[in-house]
C-alpha positions as a Markdown table, in Angstrom:
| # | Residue | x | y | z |
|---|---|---|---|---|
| 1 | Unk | 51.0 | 77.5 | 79.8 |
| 2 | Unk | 49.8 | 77.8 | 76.4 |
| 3 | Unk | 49.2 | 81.6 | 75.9 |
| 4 | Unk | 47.8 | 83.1 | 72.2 |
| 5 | Unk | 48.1 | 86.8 | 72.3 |
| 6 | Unk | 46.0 | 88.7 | 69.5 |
| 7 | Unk | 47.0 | 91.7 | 67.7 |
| 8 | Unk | 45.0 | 92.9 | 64.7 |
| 9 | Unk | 48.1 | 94.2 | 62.7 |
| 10 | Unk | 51.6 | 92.8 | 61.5 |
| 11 | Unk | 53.9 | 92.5 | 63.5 |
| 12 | Unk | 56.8 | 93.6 | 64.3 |
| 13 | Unk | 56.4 | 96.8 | 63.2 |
| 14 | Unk | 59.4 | 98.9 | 61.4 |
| 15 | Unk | 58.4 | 102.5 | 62.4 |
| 16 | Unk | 56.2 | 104.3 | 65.2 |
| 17 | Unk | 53.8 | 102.2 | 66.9 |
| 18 | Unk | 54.4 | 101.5 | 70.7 |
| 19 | Unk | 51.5 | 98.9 | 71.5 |
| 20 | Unk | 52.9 | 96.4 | 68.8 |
| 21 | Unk | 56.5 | 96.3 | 70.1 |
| 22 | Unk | 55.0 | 95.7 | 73.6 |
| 23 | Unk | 53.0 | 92.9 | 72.1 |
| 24 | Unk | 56.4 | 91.6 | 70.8 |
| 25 | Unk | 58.3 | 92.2 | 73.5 |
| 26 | Unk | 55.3 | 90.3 | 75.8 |
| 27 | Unk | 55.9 | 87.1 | 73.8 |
| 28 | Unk | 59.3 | 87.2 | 73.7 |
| 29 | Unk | 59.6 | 87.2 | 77.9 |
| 30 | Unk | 56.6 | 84.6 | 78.1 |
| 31 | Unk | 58.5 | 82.5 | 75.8 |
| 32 | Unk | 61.9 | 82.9 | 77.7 |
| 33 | Unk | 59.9 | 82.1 | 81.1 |
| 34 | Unk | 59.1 | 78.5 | 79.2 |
| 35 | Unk | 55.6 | 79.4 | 77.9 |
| 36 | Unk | 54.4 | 78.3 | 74.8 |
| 37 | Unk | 53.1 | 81.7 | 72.7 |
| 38 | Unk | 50.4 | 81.6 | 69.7 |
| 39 | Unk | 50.9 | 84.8 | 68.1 |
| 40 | Unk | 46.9 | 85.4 | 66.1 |
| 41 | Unk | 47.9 | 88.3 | 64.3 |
| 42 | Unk | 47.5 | 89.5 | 60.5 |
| 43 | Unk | 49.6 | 87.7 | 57.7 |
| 44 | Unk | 53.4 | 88.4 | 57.3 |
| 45 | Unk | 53.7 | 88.6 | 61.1 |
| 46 | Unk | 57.1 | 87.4 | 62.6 |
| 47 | Unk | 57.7 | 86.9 | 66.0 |
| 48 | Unk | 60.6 | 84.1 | 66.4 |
| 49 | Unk | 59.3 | 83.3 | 69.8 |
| 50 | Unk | 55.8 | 82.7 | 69.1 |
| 51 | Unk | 53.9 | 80.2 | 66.1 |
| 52 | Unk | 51.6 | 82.9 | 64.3 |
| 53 | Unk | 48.1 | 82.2 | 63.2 |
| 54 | Unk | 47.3 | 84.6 | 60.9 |
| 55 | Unk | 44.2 | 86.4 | 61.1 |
| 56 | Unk | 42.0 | 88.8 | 59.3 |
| 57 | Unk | 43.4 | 92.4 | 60.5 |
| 58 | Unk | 39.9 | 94.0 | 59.9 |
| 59 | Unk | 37.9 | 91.3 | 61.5 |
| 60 | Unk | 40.4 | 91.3 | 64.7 |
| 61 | Unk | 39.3 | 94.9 | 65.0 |
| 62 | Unk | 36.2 | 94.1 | 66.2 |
| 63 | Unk | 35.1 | 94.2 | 69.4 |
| 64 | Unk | 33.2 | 91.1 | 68.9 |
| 65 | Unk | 35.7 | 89.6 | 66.4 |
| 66 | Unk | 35.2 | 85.0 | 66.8 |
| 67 | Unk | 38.2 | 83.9 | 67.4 |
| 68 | Unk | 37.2 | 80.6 | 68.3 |
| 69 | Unk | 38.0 | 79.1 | 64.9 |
| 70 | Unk | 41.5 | 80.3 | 65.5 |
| 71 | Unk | 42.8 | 79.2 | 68.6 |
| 72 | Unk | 45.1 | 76.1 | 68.6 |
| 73 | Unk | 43.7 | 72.7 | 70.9 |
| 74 | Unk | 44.9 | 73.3 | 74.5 |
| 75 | Unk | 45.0 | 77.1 | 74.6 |
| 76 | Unk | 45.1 | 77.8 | 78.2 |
| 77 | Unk | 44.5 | 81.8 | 78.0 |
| 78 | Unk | 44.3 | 84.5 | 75.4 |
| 79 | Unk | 45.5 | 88.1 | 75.5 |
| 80 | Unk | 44.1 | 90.4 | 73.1 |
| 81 | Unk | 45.3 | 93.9 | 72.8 |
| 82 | Unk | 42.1 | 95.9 | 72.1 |
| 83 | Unk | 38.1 | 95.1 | 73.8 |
| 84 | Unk | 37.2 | 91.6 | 72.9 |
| 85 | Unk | 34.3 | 90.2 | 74.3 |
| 86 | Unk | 34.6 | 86.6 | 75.7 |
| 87 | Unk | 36.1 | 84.3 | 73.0 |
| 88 | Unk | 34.9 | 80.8 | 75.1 |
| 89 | Unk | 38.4 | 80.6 | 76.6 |
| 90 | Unk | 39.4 | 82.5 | 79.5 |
| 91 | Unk | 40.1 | 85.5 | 78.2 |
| 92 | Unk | 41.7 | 89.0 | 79.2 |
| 93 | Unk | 42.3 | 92.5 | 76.8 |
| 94 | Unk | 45.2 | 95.6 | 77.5 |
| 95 | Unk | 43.8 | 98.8 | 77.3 |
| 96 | Unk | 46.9 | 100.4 | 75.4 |
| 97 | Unk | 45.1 | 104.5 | 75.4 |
| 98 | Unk | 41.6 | 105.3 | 76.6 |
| 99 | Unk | 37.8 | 104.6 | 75.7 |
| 100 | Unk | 34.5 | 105.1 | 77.3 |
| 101 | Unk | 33.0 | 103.1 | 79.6 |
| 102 | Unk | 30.8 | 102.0 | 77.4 |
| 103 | Unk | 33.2 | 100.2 | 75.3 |
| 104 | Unk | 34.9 | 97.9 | 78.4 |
| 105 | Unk | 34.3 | 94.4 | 78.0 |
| 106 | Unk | 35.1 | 92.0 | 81.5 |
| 107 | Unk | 38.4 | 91.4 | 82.5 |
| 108 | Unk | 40.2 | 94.4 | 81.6 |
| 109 | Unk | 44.3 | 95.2 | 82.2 |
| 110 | Unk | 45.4 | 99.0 | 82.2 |
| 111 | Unk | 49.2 | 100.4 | 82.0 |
| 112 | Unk | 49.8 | 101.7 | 85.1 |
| 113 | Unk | 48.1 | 102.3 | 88.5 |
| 114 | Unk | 46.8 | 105.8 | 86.8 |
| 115 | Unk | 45.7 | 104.2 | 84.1 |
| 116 | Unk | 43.4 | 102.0 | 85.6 |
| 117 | Unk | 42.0 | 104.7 | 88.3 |
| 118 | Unk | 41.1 | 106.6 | 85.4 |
| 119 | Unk | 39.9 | 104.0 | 83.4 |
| 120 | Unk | 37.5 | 101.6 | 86.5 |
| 121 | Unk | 40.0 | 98.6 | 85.7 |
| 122 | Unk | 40.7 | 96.0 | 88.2 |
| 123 | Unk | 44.3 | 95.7 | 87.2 |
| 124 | Unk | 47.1 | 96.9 | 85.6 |
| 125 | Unk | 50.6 | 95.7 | 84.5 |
| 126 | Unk | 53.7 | 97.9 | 83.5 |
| 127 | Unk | 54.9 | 97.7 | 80.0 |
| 128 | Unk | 58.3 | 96.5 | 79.6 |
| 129 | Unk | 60.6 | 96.4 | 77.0 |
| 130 | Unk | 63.8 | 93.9 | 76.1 |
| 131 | Unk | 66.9 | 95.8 | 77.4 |
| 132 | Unk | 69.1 | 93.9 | 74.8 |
| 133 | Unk | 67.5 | 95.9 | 72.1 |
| 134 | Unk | 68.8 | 99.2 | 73.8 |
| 135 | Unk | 72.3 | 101.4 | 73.3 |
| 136 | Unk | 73.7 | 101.8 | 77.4 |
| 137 | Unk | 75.6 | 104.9 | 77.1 |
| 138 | Unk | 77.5 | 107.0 | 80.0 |
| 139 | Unk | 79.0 | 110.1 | 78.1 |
| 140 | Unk | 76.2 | 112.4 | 76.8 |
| 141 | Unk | 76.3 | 114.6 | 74.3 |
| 142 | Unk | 75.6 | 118.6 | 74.4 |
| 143 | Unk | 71.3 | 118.3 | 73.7 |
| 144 | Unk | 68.4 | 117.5 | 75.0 |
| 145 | Unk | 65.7 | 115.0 | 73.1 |
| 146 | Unk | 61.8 | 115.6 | 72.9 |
| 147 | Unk | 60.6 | 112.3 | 71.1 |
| 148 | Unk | 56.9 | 111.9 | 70.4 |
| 149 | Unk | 53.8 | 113.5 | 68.2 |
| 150 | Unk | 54.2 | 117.0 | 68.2 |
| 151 | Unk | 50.4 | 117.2 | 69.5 |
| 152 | Unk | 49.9 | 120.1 | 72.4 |
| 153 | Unk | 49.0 | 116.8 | 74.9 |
| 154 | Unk | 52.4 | 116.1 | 74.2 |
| 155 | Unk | 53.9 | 119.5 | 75.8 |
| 156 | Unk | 56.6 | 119.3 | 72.4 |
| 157 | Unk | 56.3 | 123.2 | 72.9 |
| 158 | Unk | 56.8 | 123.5 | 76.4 |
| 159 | Unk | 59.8 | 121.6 | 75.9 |
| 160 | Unk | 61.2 | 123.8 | 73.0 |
| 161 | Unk | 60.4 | 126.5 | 75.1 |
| 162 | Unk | 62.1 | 124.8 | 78.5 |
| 163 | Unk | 65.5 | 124.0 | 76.5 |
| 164 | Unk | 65.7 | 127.4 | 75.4 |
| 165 | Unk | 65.3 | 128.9 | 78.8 |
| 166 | Unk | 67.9 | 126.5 | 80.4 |
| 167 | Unk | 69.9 | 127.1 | 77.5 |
| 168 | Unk | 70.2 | 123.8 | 76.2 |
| 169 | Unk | 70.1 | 122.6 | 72.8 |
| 170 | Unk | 67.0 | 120.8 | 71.5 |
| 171 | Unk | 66.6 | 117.8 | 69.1 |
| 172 | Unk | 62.8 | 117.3 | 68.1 |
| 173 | Unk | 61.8 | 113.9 | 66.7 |
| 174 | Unk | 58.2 | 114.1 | 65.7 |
| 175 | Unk | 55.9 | 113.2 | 62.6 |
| 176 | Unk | 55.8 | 116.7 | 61.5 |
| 177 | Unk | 58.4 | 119.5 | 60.8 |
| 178 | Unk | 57.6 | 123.0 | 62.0 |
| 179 | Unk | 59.9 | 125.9 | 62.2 |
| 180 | Unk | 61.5 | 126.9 | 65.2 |
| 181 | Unk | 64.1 | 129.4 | 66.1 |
| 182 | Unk | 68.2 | 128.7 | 66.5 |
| 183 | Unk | 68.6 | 126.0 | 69.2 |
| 184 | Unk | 65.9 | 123.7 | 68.1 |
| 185 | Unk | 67.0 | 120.9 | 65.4 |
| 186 | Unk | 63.7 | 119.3 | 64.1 |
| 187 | Unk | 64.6 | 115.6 | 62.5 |
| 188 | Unk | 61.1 | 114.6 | 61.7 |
| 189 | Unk | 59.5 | 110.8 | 62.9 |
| 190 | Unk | 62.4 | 107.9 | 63.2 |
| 191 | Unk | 62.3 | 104.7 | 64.4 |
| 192 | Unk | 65.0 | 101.9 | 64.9 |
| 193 | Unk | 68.6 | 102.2 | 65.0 |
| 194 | Unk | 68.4 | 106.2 | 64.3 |
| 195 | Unk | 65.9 | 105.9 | 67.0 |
| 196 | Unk | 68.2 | 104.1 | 69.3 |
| 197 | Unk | 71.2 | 106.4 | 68.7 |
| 198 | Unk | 69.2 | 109.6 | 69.5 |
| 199 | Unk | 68.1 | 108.0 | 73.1 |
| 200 | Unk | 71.7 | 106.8 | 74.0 |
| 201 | Unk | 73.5 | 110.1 | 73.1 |
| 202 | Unk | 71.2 | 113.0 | 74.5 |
| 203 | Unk | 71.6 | 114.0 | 77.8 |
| 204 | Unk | 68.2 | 114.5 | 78.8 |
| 205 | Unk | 64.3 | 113.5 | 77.4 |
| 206 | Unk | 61.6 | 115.8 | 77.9 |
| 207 | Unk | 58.5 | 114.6 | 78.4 |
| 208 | Unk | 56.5 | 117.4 | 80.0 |
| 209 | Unk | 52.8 | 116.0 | 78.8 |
| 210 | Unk | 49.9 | 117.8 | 79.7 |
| 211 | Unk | 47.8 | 114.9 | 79.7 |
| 212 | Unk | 47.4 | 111.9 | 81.7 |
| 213 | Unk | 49.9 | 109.4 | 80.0 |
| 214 | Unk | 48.9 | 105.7 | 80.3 |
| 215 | Unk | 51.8 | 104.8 | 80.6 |
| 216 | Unk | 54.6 | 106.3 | 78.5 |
| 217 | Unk | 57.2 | 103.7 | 76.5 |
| 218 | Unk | 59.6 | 106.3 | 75.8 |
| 219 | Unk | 60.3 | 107.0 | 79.5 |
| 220 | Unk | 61.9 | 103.7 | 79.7 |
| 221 | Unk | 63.4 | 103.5 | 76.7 |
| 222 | Unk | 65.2 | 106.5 | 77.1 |
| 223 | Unk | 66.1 | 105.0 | 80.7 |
| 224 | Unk | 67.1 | 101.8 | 79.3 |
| 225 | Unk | 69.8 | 104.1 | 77.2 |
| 226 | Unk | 71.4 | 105.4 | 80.3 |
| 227 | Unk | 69.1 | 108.9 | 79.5 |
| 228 | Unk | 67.1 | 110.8 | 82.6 |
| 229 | Unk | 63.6 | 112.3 | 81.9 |
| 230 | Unk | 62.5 | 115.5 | 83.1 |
| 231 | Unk | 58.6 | 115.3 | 82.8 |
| 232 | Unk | 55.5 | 116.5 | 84.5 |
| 233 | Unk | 53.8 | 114.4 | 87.3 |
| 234 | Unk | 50.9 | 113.8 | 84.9 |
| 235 | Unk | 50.0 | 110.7 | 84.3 |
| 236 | Unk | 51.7 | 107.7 | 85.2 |
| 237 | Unk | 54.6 | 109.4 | 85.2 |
| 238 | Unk | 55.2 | 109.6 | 88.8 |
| 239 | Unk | 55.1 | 106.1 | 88.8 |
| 240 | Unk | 58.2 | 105.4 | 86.5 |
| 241 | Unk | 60.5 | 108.7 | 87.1 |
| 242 | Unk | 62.5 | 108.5 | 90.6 |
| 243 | Unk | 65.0 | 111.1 | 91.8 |
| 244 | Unk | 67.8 | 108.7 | 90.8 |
| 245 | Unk | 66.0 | 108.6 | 87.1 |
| 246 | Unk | 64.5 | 112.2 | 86.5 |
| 247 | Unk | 62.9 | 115.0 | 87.7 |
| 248 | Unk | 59.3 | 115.6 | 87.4 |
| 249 | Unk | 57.7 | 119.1 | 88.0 |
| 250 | Unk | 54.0 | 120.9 | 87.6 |
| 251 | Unk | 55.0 | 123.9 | 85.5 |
| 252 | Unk | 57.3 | 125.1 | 82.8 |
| 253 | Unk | 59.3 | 127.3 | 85.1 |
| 254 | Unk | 59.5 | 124.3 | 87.9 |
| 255 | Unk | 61.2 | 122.4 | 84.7 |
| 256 | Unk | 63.3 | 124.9 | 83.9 |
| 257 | Unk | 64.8 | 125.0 | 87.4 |
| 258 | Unk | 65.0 | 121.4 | 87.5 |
| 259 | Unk | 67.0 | 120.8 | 84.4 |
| 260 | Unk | 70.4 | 121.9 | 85.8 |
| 261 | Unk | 70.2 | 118.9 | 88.4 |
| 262 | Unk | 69.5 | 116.4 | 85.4 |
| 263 | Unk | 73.1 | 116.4 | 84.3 |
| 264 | Unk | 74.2 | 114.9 | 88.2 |
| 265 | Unk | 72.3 | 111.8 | 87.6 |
| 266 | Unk | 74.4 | 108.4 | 87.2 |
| 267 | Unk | 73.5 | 106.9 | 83.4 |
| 268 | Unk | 73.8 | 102.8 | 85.6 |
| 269 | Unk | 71.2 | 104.1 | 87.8 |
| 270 | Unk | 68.8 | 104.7 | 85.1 |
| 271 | Unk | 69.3 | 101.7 | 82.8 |
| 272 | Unk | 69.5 | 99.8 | 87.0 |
| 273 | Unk | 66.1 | 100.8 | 87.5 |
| 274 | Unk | 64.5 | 99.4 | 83.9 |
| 275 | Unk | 66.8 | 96.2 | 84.7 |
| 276 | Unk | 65.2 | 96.2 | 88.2 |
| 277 | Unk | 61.2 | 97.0 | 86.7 |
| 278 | Unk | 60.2 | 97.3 | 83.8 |
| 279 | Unk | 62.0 | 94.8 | 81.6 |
| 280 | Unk | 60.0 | 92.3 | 78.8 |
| 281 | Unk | 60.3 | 89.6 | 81.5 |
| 282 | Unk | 58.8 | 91.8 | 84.6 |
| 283 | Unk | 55.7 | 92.6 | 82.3 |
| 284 | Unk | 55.1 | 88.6 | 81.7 |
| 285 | Unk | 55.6 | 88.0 | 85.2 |
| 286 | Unk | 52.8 | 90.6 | 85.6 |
| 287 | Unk | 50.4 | 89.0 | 83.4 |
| 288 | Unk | 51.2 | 85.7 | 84.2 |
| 289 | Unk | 49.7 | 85.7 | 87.4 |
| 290 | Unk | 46.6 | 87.7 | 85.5 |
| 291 | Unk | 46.3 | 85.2 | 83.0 |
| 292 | Unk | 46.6 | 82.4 | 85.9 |
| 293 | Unk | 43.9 | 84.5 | 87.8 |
| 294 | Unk | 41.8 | 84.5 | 85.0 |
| 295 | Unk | 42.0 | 80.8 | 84.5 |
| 296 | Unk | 41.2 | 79.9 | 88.2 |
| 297 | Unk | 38.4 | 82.3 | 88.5 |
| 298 | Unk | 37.1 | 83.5 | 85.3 |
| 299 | Unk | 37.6 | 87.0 | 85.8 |
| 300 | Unk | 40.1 | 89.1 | 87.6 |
| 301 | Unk | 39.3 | 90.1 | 91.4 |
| 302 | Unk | 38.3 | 93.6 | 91.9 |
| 303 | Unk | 41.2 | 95.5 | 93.1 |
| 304 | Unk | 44.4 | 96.8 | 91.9 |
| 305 | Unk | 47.6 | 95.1 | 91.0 |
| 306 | Unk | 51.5 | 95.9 | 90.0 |
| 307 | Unk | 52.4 | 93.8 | 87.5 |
| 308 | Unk | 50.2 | 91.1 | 89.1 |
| 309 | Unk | 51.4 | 91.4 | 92.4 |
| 310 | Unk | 49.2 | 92.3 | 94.9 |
């Protein structure tokens, strides 16, 4: 199948940014399943697994963006990764956060099972990510991690205030540096290797959001790194965390409690279970049978799906 995926920025990306890595990640397992990738995305772009077509970034913002005069003879399908109307091929879009109603186009995928309730989708496929790209580690060292925007959503404070309680130290990666009390090391936004360290050497990630999380990418990358997550069952949380991988809890004092049996769980089991689910190759799986779907029908049936199977 010959599958162009459209992204309106350069990719890959060097810091934050959690859609464009799955976008990279997507065309990286299609093209290891034997499908042929067009990558229509803005100029500079590499992806070694798919031929870019470079595009203008602010015209591919567009909901209504042509991309017609783009697509390469024989293009079976194309992906795009934010509302597109129909571009004369059959044609999908991943909702990657949240929008109105008003701004859904046909053919819509969501994140998660959650994310699509929410959101009136008739789909939805896990992201994944490339296990390779992850550090597997089994001895943890004395902290805790909260990695994310330090936005209230996020529950960054609920997690400085559930380390301190359990009397664990606290590492905070976020894009901003406020000033906390002893206990809390602040570290400021990373990305990459520094990135990849962190996850593999702390011996727990909070994530206790206090929103409904589409999906949540650093949940299995912190899995991927051998690393449990105690969270909230917001979200599609519940959906990722198991007892083997996390904990998940309602309040602040339910976490508290719960973070003593975080240190039991087996650091295999946790990279077993992203291995087993949500690697880049499960989430092509998922769409491939979309995209195929799609093709055959023009439009995706009306009911839910995980990762494209019903």
């Amino acid at each position: 199948m010959k599958v162009a995926l459209l992204y309106h920025g350069r990719l890959p990306v060097e810091r934050y940014g959690g859609t464009p890595r799955v976008v990279v990640w997507l065309a990286r397992g299609l093209a290891q399943l034997g499908h042929e990738v067009v990558l229509l995305a803005a100029p500079g772009s590499r992806v070694p697994e798919a031929r870019l077509v470079p595009v203008d970034p602010r015209e591919a913002e567009s909901i209504r963006f042509d991309v017609r005069p783009y697509l390469p003879p024989g293009t079976d399908v194309l992906h795009a990764h934010r509302p597109l109307e129909p571009a004369g091929v059959p044609t999908l879009w991943t909702l990657h956060g949240t929008a109105t109603r008003a701004e859904y186009p046909p053919n819509m995928v969501c994140l998660s099972a959650d994310h699509a309730r929410r959101s009136g989708a008739a789909a939805f496929v896990h992201n994944g990510l490339d296990p390779a790209e992850f550090r597997f580690n089994t001895i943890k060292e004395p902290f805790d991690l909260f990695l994310g925007r330090l936005h209230s959503a996020k529950g960054w404070h609920w997690a400085v205030e559930g380390a301190r309680r359990a009397g664990r130290r606290l590492v905070v990666a976020g894009g901003w540096r406020p000033v906390f009390r002893r206990g809390v090391r602040v570290v400021g936004q990373i990305a990459g290797d520094r990135k990849r360290d962190l996850l593999a050497r702390a011996a727990c990630l909070w994530m206790p959001a206090l929103w409904d999380e589409p999906f949540g990418l650093t949940l299995i990358e912190a899995m991927a790194s051998g690393t449990p997550v105690l969270g909230t069952r917001r979200g599609a949380l519940p959906e990722i965390v198991t007892a083997d991988t996390g904990a998940l809890g309602d309040t602040l004092d339910e976490l508290v409690a719960l973070r003593a049996s975080i240190g039991h769980l087996d650091p295999a089991a946790c990279r077993a279970h992203v291995e087993a689910r949500f690697t880049h190759r499960n989430m092509a799986e998922g769409y491939l049978s979309l995209y195929r779907e799609v093709i055959a029908e023009g439009k995706l049936r009306q009911q839910s799906t995980v990762n494209g199977q019903r």
